[in-house]
N, CA, C and O of each residue as an XYZ file, in Angstrom:
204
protein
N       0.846     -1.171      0.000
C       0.000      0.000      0.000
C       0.892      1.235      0.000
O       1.940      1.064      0.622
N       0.719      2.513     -0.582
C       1.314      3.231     -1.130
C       0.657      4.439     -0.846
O      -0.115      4.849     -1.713
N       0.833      5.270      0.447
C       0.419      6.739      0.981
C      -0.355      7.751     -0.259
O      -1.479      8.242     -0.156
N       0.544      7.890     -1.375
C       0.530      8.929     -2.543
C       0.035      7.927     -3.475
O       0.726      7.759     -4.480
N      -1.239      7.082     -3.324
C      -1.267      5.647     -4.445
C      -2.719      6.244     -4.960
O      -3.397      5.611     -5.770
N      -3.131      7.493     -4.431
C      -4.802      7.419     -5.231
C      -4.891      7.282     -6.558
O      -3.951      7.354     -7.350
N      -6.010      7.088     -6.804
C      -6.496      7.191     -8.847
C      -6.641      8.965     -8.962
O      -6.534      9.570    -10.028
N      -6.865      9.519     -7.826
C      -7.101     10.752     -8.641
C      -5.576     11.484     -9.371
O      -5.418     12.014    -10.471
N      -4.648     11.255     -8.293
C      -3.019     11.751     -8.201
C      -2.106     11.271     -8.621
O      -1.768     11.213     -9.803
N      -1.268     10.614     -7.155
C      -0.541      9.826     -7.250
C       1.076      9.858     -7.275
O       1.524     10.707     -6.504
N       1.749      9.353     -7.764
C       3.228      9.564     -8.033
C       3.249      9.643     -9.538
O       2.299      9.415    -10.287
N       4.678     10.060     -9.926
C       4.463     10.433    -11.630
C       5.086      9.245    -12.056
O       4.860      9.180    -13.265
N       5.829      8.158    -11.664
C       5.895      7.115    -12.239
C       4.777      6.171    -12.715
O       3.947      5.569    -12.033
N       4.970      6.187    -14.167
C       3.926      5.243    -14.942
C       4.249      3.965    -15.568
O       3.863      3.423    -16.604
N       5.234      3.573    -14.456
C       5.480      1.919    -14.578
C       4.070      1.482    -14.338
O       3.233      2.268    -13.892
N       3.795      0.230    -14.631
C       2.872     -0.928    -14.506
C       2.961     -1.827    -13.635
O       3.683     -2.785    -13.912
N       2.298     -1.804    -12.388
C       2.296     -2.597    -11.704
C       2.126     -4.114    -11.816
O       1.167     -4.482    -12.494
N       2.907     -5.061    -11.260
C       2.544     -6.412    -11.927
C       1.214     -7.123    -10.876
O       0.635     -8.163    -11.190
N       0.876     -6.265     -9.512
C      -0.243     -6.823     -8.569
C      -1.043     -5.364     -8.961
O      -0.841     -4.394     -9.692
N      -2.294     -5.935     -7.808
C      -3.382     -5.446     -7.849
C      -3.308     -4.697     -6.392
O      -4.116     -5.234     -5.634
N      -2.861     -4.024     -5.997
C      -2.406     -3.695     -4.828
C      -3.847     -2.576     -4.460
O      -4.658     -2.144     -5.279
N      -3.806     -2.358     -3.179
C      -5.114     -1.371     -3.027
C      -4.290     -0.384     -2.729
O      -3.067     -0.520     -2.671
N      -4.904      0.669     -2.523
C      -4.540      2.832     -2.292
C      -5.007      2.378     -1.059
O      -5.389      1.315     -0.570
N      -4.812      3.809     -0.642
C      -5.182      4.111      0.839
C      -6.845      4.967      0.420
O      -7.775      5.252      1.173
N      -6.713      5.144     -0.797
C      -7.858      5.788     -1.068
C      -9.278      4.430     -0.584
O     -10.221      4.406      0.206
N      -8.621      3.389     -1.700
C     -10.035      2.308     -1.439
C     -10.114      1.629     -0.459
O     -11.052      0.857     -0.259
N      -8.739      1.869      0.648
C      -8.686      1.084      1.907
C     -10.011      2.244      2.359
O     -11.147      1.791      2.501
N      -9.812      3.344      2.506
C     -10.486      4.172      3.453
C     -12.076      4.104      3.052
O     -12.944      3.934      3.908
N     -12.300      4.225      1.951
C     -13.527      3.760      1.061
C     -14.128      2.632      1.675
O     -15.141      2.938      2.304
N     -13.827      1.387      1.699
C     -13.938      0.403      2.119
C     -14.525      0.353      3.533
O     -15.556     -0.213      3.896
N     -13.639      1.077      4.263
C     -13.822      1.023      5.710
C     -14.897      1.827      5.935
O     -15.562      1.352      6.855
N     -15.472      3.066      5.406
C     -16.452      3.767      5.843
C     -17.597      2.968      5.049
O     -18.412      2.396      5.773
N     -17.779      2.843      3.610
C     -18.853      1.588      3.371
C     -19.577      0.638      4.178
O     -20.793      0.452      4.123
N     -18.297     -0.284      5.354
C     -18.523     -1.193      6.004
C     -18.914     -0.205      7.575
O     -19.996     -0.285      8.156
N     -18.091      0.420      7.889
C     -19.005      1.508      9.179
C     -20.563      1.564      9.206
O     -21.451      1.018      9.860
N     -20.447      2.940      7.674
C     -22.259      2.965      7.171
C     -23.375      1.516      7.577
O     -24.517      1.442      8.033
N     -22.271      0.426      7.103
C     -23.561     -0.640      6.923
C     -23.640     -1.226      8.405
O     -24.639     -1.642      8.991
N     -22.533     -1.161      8.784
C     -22.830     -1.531     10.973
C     -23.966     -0.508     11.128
O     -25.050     -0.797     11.634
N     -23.631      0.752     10.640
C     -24.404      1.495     11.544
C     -26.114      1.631     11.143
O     -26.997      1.643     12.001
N     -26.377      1.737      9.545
C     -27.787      1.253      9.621
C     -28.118      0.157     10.129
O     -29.192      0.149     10.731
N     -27.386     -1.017     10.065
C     -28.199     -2.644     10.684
C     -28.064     -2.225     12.035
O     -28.684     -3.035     12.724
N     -27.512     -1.282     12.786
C     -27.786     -0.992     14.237
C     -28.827     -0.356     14.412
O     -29.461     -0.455     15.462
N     -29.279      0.582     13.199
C     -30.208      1.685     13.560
C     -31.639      1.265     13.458
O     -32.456      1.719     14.259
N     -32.103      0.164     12.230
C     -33.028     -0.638     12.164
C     -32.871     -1.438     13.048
O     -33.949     -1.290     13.625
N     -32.394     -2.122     13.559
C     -32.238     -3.109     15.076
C     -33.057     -2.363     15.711
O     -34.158     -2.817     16.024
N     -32.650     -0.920     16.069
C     -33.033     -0.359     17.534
C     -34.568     -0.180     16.950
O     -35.540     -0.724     17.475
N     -34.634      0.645     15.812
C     -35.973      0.797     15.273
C     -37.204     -0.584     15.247
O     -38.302     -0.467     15.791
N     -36.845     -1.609     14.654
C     -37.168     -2.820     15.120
C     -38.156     -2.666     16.441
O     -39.359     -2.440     16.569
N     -36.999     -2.910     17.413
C     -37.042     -2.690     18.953
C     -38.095     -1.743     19.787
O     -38.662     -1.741     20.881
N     -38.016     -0.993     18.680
C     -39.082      0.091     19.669
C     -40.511      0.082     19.090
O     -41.449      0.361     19.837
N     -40.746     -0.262     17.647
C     -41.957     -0.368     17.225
C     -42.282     -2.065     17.261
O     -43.382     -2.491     16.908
């Protein structure tokens, strides 16, 4: 993983990577996606719960 690795930027080397390596961009992506979805299945839980 590579600090300066986003799709928008990046570094100016335009070698070709031979993996599929992730950014910190789609790590962080990833992680708030999966937050969001804890946090609605918590919020319908509670909603659930009270009606």
């Amino acid at each position: 993983m590579d600090l300066f690795d986003a799709e928008m930027g990046g570094r100016d080397d335009q070698g070709l990577d031979a993996g599929g390596g992730w950014s910190w961009c789609g790590v962080i992506t990833v992680g708030v996606l999966v937050l969001l979805v804890v946090l609605v299945s918590w919020l319908l839980g509670l909603v659930g719960r009270i009606l």
